[in-house]
Biopython code that builds the backbone (N, CA, C, O; Angstrom):
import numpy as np
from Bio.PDB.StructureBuilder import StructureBuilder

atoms = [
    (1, "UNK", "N", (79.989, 120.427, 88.333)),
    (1, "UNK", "CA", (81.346, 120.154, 88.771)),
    (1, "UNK", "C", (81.581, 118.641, 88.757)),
    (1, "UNK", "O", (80.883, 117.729, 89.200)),
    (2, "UNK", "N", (82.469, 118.633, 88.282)),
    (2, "UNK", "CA", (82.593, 116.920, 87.967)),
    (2, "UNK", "C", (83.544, 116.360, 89.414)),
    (2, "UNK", "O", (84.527, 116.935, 89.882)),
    (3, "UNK", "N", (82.982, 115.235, 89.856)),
    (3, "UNK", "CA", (83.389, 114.731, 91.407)),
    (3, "UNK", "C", (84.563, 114.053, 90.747)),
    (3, "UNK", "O", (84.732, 113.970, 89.530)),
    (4, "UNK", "N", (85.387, 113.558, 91.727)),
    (4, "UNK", "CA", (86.717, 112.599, 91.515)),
    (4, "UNK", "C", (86.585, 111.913, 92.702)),
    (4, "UNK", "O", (86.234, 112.364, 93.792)),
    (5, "UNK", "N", (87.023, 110.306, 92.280)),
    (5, "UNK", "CA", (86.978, 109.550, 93.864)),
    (5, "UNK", "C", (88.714, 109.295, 93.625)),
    (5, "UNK", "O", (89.440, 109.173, 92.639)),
    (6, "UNK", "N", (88.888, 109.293, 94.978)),
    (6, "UNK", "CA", (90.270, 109.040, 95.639)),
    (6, "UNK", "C", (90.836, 107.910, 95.502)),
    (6, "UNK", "O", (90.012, 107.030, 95.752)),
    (7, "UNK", "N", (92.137, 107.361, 95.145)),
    (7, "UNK", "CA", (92.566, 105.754, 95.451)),
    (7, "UNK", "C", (93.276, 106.314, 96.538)),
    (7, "UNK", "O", (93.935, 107.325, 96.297)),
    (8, "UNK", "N", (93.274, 105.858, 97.685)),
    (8, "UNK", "CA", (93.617, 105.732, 98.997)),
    (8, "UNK", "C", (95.123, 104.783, 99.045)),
    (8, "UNK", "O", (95.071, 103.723, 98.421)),
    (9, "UNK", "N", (96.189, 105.051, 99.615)),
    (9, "UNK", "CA", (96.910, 103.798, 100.164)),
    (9, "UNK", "C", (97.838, 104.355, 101.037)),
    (9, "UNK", "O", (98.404, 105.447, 100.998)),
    (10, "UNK", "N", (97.943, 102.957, 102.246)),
    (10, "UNK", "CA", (98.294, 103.178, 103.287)),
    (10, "UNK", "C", (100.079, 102.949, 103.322)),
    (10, "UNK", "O", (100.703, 101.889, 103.291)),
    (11, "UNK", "N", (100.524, 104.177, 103.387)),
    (11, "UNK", "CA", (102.078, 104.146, 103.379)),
    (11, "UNK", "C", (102.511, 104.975, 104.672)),
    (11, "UNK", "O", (102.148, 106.106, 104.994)),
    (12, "UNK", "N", (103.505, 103.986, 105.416)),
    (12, "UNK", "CA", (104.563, 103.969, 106.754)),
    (12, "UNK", "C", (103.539, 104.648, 107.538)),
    (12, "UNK", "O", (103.813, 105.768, 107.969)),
    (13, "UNK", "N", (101.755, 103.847, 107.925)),
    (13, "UNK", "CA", (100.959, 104.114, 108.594)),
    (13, "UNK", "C", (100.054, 105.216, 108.652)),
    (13, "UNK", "O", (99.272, 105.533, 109.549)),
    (14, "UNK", "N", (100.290, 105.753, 107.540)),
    (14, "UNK", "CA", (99.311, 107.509, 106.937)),
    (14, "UNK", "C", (98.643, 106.657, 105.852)),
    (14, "UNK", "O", (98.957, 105.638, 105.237)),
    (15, "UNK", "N", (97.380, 107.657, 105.871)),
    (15, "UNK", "CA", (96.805, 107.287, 104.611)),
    (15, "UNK", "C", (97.146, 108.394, 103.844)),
    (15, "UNK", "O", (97.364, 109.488, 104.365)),
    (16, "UNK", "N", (97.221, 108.169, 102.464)),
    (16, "UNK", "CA", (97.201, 109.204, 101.223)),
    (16, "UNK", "C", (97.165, 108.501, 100.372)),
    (16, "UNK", "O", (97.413, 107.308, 100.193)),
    (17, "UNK", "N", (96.498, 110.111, 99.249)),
    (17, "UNK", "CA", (96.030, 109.591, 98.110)),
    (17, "UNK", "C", (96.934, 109.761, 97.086)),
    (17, "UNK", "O", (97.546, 110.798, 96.831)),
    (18, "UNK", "N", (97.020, 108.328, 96.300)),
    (18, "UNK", "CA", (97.554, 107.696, 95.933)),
    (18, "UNK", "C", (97.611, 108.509, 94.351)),
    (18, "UNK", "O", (98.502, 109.077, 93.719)),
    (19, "UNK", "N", (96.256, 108.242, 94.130)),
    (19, "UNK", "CA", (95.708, 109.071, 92.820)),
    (19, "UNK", "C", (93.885, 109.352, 92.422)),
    (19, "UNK", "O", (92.882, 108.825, 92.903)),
    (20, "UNK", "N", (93.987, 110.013, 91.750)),
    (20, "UNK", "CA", (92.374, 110.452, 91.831)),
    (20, "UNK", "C", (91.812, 109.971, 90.202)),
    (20, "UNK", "O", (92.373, 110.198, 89.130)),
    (21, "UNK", "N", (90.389, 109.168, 90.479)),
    (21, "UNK", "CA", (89.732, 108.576, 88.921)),
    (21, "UNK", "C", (88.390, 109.318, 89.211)),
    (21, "UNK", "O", (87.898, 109.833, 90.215)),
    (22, "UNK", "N", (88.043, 109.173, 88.036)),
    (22, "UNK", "CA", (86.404, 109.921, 87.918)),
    (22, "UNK", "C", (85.191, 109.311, 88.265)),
    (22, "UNK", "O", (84.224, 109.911, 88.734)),
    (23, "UNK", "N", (85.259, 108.017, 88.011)),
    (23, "UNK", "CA", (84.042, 107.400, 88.072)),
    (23, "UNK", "C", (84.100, 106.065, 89.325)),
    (23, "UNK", "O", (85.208, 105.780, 89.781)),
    (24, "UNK", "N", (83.312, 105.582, 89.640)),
    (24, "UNK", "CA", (83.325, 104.346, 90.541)),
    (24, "UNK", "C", (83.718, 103.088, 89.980)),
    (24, "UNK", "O", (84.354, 102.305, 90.686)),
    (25, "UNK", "N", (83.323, 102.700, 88.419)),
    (25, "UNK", "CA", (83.775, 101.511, 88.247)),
    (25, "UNK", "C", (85.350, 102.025, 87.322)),
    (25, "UNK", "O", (85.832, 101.266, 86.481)),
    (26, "UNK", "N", (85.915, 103.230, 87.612)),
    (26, "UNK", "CA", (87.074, 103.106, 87.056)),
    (26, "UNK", "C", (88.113, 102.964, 88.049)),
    (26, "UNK", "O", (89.203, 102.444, 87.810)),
    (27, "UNK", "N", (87.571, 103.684, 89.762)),
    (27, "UNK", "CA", (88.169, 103.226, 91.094)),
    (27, "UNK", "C", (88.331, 101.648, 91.532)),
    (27, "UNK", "O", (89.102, 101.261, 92.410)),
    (28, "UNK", "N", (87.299, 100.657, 90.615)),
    (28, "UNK", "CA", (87.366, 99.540, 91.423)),
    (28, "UNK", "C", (88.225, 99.274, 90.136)),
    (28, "UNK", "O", (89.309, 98.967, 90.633)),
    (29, "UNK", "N", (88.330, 99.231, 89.192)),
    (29, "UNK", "CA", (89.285, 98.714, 87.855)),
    (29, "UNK", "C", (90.661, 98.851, 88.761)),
    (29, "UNK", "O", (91.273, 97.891, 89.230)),
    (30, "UNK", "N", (90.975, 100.066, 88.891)),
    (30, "UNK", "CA", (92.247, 100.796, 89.168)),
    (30, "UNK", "C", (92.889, 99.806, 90.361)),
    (30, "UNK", "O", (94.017, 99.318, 90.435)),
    (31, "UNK", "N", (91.517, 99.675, 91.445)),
    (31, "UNK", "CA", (91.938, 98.837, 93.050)),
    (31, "UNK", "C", (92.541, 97.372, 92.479)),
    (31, "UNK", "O", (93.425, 96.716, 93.030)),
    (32, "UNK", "N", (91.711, 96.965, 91.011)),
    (32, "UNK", "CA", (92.118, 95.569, 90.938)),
    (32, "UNK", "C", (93.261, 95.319, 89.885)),
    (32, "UNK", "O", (93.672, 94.239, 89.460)),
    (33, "UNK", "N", (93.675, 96.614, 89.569)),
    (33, "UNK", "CA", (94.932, 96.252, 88.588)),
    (33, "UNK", "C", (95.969, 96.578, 89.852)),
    (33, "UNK", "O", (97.054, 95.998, 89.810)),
    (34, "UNK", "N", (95.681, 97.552, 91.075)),
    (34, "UNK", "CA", (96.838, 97.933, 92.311)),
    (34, "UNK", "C", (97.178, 96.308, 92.795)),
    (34, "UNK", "O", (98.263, 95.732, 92.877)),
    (35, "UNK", "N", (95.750, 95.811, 93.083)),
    (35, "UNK", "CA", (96.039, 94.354, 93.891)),
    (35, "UNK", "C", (96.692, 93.761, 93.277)),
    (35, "UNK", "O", (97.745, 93.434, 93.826)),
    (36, "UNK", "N", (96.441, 93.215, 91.620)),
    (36, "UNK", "CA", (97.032, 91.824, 90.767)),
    (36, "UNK", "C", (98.664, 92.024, 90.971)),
    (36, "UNK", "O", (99.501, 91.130, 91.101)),
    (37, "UNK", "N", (98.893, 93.603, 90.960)),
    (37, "UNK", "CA", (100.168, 94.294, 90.748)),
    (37, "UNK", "C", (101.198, 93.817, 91.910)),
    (37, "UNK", "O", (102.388, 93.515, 91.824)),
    (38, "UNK", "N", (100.370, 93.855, 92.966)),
    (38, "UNK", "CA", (101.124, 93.451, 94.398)),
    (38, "UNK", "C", (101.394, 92.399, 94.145)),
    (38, "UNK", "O", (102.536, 92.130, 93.772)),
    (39, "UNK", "N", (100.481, 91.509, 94.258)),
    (39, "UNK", "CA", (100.014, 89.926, 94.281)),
    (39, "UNK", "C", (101.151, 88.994, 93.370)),
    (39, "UNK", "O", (101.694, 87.946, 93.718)),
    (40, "UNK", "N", (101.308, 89.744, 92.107)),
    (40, "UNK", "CA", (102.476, 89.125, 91.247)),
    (40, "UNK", "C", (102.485, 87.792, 90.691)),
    (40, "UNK", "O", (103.477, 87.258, 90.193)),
    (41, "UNK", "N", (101.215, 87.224, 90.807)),
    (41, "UNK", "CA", (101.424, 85.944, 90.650)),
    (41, "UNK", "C", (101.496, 84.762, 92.173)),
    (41, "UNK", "O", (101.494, 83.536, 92.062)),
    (42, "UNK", "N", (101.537, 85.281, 93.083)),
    (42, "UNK", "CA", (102.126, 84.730, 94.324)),
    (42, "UNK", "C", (100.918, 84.106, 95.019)),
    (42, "UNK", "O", (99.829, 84.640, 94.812)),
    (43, "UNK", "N", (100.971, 83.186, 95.710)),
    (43, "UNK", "CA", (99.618, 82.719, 96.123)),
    (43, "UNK", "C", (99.374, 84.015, 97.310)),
    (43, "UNK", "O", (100.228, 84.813, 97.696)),
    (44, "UNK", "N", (98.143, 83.940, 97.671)),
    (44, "UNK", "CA", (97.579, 85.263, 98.821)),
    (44, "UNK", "C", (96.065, 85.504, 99.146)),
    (44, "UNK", "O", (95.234, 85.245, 98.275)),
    (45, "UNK", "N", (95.889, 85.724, 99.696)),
    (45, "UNK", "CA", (94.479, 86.130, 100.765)),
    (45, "UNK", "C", (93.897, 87.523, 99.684)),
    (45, "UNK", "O", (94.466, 88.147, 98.789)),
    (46, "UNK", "N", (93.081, 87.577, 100.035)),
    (46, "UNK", "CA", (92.217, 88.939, 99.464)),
    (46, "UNK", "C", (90.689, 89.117, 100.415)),
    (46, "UNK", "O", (89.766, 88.356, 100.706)),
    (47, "UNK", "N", (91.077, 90.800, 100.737)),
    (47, "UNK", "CA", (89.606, 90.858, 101.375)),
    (47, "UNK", "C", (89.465, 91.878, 101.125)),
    (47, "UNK", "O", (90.193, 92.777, 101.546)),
    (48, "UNK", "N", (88.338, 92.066, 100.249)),
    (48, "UNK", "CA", (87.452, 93.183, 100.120)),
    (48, "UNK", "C", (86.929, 94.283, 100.804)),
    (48, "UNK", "O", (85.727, 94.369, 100.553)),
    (49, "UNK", "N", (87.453, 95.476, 101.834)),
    (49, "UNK", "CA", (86.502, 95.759, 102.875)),
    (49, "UNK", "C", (85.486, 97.093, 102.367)),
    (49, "UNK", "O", (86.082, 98.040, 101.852)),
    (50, "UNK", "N", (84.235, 97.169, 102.477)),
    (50, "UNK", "CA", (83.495, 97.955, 101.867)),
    (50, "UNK", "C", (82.592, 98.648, 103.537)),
    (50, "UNK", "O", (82.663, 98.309, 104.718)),
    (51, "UNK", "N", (81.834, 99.689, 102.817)),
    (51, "UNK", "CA", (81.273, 100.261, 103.969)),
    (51, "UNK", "C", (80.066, 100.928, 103.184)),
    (51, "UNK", "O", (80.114, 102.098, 102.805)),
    (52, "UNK", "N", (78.562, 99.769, 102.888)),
    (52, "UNK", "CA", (77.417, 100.378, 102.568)),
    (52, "UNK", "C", (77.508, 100.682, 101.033)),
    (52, "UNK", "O", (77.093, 101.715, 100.507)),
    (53, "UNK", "N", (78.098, 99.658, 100.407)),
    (53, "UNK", "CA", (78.701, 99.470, 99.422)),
    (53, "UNK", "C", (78.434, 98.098, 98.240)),
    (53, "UNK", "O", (79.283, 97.231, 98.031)),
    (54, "UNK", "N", (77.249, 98.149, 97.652)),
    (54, "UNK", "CA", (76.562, 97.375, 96.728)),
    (54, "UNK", "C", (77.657, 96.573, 96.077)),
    (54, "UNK", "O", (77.494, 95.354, 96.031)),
    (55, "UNK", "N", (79.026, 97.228, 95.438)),
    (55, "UNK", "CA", (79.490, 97.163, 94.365)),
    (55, "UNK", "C", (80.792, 96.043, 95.100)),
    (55, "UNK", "O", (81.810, 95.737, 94.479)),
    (56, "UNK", "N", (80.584, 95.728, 96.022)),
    (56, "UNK", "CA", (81.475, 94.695, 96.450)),
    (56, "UNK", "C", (82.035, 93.969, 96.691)),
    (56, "UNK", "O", (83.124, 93.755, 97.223)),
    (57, "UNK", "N", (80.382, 92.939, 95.817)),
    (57, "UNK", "CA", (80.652, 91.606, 95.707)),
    (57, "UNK", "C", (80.914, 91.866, 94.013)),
    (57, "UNK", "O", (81.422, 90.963, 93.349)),
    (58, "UNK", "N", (80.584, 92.968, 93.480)),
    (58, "UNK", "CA", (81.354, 92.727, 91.912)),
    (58, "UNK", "C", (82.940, 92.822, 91.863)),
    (58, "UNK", "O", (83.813, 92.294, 91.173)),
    (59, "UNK", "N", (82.918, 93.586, 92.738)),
    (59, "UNK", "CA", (84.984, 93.737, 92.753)),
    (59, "UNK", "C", (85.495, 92.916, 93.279)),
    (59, "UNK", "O", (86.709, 92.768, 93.141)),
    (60, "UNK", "N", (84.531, 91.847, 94.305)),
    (60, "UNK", "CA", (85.457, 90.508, 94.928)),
    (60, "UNK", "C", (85.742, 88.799, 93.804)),
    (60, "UNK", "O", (86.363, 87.736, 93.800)),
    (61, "UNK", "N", (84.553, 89.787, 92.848)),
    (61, "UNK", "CA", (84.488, 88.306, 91.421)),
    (61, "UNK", "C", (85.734, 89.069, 90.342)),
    (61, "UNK", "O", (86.551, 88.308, 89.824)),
    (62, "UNK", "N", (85.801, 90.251, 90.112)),
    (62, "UNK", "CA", (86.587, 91.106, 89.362)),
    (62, "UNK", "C", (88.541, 90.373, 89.875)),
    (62, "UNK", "O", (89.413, 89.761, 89.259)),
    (63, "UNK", "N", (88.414, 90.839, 91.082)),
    (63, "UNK", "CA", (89.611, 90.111, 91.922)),
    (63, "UNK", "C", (90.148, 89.036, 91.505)),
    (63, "UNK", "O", (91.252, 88.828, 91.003)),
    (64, "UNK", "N", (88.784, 87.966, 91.891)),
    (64, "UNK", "CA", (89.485, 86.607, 91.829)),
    (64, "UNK", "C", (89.790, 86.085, 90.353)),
    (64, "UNK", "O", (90.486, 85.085, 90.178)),
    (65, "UNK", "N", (89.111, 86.971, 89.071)),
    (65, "UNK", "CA", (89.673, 86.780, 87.727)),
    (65, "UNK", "C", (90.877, 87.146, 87.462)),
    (65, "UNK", "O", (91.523, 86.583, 86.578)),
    (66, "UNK", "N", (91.509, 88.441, 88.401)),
    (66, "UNK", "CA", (92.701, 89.029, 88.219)),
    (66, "UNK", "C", (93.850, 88.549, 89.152)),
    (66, "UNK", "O", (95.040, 88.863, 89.137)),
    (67, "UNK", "N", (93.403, 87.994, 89.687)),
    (67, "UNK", "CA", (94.338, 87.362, 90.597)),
    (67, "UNK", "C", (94.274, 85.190, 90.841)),
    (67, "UNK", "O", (94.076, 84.424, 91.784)),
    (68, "UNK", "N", (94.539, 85.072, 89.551)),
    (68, "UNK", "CA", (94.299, 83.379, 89.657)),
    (68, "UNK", "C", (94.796, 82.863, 90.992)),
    (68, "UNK", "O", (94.200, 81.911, 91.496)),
    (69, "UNK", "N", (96.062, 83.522, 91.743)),
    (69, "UNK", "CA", (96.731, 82.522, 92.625)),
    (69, "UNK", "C", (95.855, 82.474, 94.340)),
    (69, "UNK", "O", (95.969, 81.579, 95.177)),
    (70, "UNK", "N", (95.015, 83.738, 94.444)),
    (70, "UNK", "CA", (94.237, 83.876, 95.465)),
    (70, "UNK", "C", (93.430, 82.477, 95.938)),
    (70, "UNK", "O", (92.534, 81.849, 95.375)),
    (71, "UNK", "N", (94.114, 82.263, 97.181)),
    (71, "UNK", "CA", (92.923, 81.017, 97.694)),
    (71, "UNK", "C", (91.565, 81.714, 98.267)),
    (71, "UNK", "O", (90.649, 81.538, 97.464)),
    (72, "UNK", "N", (91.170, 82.437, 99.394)),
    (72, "UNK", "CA", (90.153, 83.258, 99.920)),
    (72, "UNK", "C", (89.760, 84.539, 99.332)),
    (72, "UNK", "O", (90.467, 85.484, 99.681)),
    (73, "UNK", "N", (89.119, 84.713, 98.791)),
    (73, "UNK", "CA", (88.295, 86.515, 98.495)),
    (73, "UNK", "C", (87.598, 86.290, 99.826)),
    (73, "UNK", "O", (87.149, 85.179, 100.107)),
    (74, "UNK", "N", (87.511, 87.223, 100.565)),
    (74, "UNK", "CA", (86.244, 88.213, 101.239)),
    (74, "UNK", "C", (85.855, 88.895, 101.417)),
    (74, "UNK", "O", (86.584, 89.744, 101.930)),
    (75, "UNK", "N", (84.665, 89.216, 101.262)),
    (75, "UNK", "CA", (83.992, 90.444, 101.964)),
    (75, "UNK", "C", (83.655, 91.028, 103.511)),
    (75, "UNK", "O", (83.050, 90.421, 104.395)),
    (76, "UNK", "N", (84.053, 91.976, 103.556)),
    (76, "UNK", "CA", (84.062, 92.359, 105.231)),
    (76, "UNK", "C", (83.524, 93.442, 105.075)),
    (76, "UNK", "O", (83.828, 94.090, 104.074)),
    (77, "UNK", "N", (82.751, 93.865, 105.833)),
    (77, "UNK", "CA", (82.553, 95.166, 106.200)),
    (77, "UNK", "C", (84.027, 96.634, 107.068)),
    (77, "UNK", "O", (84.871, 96.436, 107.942)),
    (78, "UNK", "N", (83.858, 97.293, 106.668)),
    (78, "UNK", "CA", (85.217, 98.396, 106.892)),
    (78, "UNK", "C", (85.224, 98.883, 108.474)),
    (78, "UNK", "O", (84.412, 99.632, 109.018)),
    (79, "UNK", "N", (86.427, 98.210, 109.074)),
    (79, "UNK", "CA", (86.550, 98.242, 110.654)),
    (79, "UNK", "C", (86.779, 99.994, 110.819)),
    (79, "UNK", "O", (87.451, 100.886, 110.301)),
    (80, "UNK", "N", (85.850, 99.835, 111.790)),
    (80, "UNK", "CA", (86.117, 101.874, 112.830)),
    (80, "UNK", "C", (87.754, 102.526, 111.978)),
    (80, "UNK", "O", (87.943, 103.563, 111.343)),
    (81, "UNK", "N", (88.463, 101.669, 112.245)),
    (81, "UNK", "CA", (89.997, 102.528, 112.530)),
    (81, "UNK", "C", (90.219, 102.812, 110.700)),
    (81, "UNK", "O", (91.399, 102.898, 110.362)),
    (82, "UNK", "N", (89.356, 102.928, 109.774)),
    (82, "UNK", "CA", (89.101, 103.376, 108.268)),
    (82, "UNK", "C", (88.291, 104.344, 108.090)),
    (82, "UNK", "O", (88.512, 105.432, 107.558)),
    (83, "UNK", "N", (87.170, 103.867, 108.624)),
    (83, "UNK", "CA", (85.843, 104.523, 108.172)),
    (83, "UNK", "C", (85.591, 105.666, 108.617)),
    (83, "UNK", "O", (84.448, 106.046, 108.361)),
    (84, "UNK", "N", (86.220, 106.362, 109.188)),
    (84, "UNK", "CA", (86.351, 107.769, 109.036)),
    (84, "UNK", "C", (86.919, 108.674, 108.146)),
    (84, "UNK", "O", (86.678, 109.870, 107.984)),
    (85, "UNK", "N", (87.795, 107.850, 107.532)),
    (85, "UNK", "CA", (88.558, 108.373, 105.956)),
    (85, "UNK", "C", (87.827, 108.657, 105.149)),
    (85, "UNK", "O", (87.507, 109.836, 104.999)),
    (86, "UNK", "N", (87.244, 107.496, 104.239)),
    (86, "UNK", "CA", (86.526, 107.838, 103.297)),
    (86, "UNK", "C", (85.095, 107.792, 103.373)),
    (86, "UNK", "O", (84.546, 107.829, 102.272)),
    (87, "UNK", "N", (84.291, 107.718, 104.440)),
    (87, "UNK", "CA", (83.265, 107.908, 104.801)),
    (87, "UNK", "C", (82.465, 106.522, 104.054)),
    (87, "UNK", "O", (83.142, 105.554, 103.707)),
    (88, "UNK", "N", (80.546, 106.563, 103.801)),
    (88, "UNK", "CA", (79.979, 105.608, 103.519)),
    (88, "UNK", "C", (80.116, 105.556, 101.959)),
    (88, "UNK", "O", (80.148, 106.655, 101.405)),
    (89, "UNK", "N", (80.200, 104.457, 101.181)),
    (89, "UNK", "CA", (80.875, 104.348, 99.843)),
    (89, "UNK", "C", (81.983, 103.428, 99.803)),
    (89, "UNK", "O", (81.912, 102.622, 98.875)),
    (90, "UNK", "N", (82.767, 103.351, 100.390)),
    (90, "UNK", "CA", (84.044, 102.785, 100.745)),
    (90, "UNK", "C", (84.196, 101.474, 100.071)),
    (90, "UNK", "O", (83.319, 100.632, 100.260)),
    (91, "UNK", "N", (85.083, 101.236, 99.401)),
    (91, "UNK", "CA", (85.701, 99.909, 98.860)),
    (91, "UNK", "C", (87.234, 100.209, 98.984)),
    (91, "UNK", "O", (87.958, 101.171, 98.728)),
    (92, "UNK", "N", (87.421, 98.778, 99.562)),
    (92, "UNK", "CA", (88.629, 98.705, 99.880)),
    (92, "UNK", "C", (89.445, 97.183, 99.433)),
    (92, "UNK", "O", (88.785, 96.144, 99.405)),
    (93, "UNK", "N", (90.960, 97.184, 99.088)),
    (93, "UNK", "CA", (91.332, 95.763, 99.242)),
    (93, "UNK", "C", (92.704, 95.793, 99.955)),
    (93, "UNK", "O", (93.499, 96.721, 100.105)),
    (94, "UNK", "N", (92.756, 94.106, 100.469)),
    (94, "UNK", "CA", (93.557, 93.894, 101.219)),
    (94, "UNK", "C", (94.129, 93.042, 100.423)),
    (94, "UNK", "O", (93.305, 92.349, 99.827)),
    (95, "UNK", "N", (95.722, 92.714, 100.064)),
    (95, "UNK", "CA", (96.321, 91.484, 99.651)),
    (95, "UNK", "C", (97.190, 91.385, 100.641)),
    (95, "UNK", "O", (98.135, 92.126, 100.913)),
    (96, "UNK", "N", (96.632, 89.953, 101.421)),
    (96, "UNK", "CA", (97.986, 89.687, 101.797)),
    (96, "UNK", "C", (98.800, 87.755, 101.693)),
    (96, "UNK", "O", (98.328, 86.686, 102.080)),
    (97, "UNK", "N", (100.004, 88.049, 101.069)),
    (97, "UNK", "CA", (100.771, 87.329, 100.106)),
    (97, "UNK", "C", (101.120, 85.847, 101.728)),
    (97, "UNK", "O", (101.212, 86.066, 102.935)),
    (98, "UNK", "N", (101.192, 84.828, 101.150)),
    (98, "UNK", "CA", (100.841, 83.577, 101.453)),
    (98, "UNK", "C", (102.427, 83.108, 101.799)),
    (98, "UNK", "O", (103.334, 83.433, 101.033)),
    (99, "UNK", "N", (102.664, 82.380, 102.921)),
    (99, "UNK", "CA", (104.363, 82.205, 102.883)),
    (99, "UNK", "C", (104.309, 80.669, 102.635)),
    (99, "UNK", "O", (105.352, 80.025, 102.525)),
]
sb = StructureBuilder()
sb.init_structure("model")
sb.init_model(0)
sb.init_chain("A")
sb.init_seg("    ")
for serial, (resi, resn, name, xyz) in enumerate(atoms, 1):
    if name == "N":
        sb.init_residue(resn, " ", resi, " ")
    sb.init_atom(name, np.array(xyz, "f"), 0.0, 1.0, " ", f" {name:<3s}", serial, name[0])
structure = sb.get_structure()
């Protein structure tokens, strides 16, 4: 049976899924074409949040190629009020746009 991982996003405070990819490095592709998409060009923050999750510091270098205007990438580990969603695996991103 072939698995599918979830793209997750948080709309008017629910989570749902957004859309479903097959593989892991086609979920983090997908997270970093969602972010650049937001981001627009605009200067902004980026944080990575992962949970037991190797592949995190590759999607936080992936990021900052796709997103030139980003001053901070980080990595964080995935706070309680998530990590019951998608359990251990978890990659996550945050953009948030710079005033």
């Amino acid at each position: 049976m072939m698995r599918s991982r979830p793209v997750l996003h948080i709309c008017d405070g629910r989570i749902v899924v957004l859309e479903r990819v097959r593989t892991r490095s086609a979920a983090a592709d997908r997270l970093t074409e969602l972010a650049a998409g937001f981001a627009a060009g605009q200067p902004c923050d980026v944080v990575v949040q992962h949970l037991d999750n190797r592949a995190a510091a590759g999607l936080a270098r992936q990021l900052a190629a796709a997103i030139p205007a980003a001053g901070r990438i980080r990595l964080v580990t995935a706070g309680t009020a998530i990590r019951g969603h998608p359990g251990p695996g978890l990659l996550g991103v945050v953009v948030a746009l710079l005033e």
